[in-house]
Jmol script that loads the backbone (N, CA, C; Angstrom):
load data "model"
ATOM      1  N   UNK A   1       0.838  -1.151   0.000  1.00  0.00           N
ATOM      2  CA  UNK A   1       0.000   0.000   0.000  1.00  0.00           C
ATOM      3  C   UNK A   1       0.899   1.235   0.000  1.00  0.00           C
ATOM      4  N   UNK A   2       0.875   1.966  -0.936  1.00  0.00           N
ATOM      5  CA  UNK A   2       1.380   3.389  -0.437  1.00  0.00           C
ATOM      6  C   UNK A   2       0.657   4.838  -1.170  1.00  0.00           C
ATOM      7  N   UNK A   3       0.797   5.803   0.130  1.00  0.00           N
ATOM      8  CA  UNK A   3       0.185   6.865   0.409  1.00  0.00           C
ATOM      9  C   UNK A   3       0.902   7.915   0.061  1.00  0.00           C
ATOM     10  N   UNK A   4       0.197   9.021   0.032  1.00  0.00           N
ATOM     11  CA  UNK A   4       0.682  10.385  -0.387  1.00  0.00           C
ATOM     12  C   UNK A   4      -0.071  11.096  -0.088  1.00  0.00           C
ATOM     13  N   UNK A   5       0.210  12.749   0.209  1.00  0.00           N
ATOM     14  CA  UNK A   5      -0.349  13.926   0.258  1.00  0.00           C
ATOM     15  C   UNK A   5      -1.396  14.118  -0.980  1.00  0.00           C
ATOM     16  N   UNK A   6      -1.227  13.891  -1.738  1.00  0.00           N
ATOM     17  CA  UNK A   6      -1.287  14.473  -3.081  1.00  0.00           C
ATOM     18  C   UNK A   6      -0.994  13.263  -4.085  1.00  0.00           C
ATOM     19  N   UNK A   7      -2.068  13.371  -5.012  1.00  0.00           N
ATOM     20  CA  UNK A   7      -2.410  12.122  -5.986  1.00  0.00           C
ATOM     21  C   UNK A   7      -0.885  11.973  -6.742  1.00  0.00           C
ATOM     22  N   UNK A   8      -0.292  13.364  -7.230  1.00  0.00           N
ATOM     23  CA  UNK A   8       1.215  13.355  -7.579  1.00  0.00           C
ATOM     24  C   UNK A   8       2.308  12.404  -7.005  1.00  0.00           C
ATOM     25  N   UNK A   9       2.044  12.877  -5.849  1.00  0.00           N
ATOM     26  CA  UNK A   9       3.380  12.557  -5.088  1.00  0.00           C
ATOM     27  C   UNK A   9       3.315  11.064  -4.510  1.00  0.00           C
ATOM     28  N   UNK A  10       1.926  10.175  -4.389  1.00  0.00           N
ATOM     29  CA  UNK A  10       1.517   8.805  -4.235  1.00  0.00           C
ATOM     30  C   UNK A  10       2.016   8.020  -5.695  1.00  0.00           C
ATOM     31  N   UNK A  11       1.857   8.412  -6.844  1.00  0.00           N
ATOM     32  CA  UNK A  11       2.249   8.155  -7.614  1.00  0.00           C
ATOM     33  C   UNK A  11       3.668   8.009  -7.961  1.00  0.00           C
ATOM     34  N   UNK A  12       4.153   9.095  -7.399  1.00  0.00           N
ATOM     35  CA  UNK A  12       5.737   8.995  -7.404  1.00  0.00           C
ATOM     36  C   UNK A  12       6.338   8.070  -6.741  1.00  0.00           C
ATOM     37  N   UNK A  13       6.055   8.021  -5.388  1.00  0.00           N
ATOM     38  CA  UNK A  13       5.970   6.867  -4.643  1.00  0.00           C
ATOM     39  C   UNK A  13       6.068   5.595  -5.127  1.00  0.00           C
ATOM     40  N   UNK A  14       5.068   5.408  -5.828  1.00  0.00           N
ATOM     41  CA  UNK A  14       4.748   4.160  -6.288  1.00  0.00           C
ATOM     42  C   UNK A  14       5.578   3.375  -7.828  1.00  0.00           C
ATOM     43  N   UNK A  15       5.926   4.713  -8.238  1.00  0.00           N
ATOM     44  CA  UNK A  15       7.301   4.664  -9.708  1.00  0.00           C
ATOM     45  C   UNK A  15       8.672   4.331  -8.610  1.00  0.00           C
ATOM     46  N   UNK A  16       8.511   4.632  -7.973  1.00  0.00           N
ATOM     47  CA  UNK A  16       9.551   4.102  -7.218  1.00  0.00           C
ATOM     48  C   UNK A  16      10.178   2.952  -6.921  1.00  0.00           C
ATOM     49  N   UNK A  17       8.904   2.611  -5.809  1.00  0.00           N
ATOM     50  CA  UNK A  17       8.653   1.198  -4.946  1.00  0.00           C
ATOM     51  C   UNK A  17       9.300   0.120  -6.687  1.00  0.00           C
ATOM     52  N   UNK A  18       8.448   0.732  -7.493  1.00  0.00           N
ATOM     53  CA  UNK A  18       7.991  -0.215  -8.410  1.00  0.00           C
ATOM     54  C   UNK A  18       9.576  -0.661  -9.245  1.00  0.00           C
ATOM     55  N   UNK A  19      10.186   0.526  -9.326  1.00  0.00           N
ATOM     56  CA  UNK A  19      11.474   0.662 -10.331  1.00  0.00           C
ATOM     57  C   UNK A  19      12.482  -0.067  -9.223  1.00  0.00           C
ATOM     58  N   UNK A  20      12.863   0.137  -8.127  1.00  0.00           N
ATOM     59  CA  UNK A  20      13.054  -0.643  -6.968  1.00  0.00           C
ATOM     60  C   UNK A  20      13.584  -2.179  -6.925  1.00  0.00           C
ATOM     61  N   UNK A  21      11.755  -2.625  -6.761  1.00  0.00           N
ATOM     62  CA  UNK A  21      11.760  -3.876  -6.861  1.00  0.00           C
ATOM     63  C   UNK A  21      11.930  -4.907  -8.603  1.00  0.00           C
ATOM     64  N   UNK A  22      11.586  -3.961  -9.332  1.00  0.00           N
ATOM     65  CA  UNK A  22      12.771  -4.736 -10.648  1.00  0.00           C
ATOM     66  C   UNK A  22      13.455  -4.524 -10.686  1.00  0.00           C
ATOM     67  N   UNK A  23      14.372  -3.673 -10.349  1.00  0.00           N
ATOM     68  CA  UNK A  23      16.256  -3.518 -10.332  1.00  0.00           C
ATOM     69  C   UNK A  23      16.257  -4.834  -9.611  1.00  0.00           C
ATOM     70  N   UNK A  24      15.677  -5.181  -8.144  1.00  0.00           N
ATOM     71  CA  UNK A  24      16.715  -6.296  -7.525  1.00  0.00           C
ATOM     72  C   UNK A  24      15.941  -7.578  -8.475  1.00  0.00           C
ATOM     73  N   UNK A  25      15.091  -7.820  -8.698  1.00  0.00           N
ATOM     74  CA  UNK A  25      14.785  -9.127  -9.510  1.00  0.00           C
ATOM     75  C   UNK A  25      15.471  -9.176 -10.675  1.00  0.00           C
ATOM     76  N   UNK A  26      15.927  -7.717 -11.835  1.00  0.00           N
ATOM     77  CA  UNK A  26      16.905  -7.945 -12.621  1.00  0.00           C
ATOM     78  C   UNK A  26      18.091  -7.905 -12.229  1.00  0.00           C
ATOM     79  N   UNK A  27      18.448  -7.881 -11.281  1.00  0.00           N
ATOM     80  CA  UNK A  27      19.683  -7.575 -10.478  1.00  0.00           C
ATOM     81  C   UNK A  27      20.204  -9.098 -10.398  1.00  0.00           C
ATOM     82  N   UNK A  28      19.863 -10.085  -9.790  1.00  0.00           N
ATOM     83  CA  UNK A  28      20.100 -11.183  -8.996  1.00  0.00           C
ATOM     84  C   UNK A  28      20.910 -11.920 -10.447  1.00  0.00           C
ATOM     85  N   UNK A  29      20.571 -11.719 -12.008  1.00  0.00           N
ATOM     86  CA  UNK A  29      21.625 -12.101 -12.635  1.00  0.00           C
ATOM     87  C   UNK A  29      22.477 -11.707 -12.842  1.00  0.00           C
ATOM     88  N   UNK A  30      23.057 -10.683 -12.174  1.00  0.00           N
ATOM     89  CA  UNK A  30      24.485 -10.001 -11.983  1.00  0.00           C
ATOM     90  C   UNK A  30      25.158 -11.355 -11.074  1.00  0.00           C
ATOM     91  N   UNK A  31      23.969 -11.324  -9.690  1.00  0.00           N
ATOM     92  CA  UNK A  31      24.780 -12.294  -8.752  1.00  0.00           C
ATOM     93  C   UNK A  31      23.913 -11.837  -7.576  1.00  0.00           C
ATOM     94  N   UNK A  32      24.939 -12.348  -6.237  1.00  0.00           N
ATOM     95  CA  UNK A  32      24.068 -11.580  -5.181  1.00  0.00           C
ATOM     96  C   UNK A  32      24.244 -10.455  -4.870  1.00  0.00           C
ATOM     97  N   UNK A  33      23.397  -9.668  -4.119  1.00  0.00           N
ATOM     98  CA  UNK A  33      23.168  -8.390  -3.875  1.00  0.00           C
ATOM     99  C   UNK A  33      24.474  -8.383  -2.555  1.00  0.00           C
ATOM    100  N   UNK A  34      25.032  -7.412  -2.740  1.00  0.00           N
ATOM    101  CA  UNK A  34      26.266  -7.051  -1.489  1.00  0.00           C
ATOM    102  C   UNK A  34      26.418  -5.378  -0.646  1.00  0.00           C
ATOM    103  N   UNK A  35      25.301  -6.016   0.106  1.00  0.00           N
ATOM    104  CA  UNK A  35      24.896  -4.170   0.732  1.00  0.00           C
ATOM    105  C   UNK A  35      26.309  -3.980   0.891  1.00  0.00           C
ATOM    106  N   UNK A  36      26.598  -2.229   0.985  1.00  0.00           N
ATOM    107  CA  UNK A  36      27.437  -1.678   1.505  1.00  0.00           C
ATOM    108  C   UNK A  36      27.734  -1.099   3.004  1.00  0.00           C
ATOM    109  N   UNK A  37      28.669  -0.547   3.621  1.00  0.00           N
ATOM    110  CA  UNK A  37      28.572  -0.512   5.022  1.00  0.00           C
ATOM    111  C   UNK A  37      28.371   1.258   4.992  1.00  0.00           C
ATOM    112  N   UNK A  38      28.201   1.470   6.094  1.00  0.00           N
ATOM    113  CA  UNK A  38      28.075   2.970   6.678  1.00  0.00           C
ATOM    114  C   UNK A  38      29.001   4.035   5.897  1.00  0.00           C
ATOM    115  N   UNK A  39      30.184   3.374   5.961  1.00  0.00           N
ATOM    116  CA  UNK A  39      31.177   4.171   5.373  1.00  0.00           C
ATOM    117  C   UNK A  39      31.158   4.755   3.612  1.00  0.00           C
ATOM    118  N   UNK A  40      31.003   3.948   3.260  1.00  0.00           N
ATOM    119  CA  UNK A  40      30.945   3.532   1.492  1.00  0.00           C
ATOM    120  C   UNK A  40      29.337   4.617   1.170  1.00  0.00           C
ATOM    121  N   UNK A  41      28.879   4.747   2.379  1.00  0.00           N
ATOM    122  CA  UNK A  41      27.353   5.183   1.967  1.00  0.00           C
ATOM    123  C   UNK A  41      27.383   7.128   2.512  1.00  0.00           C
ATOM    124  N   UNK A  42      28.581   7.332   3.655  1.00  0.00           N
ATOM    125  CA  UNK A  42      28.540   8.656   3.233  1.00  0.00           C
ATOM    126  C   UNK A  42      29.613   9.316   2.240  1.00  0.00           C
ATOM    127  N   UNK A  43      30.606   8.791   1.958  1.00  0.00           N
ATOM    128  CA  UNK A  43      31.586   8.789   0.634  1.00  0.00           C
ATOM    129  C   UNK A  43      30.441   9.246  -0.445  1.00  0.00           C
ATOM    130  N   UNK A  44      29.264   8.779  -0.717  1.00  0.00           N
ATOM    131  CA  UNK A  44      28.626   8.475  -1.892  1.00  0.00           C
ATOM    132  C   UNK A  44      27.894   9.860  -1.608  1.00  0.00           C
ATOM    133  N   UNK A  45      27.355  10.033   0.072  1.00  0.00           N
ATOM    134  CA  UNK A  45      26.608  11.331  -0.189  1.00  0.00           C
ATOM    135  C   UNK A  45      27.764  12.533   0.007  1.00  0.00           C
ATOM    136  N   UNK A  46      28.278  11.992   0.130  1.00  0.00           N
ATOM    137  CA  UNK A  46      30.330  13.643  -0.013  1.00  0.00           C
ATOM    138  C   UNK A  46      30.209  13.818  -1.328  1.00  0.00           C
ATOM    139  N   UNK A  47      30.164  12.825  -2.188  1.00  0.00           N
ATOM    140  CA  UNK A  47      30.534  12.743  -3.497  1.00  0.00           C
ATOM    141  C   UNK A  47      29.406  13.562  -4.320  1.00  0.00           C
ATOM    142  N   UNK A  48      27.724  13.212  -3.960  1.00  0.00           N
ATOM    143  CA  UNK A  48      27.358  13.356  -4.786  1.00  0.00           C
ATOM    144  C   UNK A  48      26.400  14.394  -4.343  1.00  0.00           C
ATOM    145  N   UNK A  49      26.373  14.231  -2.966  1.00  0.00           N
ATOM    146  CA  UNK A  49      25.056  15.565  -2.124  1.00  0.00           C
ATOM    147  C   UNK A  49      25.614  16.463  -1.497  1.00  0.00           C
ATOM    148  N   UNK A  50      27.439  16.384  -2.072  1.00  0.00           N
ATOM    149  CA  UNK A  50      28.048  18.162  -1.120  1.00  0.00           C
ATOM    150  C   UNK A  50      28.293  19.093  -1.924  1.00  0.00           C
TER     151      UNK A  50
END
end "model"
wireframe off; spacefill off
backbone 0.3
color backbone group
């Protein structure tokens, strides 16, 4: 189920969720999925959100 303020922004939501969950189902023929740790994840926001 997902909600929104605004018929827009539920929708967006939902392009999301949706784009999301087929990356990892097309994903898994790469291999397995290998989260990253804490570190690797603010590098990424230095890199790309400073």
């Amino acid at each position: 189920m997902i909600t929104g303020d605004k018929l827009l922004q539920t929708f967006d939501y939902l392009e999301v969720a949706e784009f999301s969950a087929k990356s990892i189902v097309l994903g898994t023929s790469l291999g397995n999925m290998v989260p990253i740790n804490d570190n690797q994840v603010e590098e990424l926001r230095k890199k790309f959100l400073a």
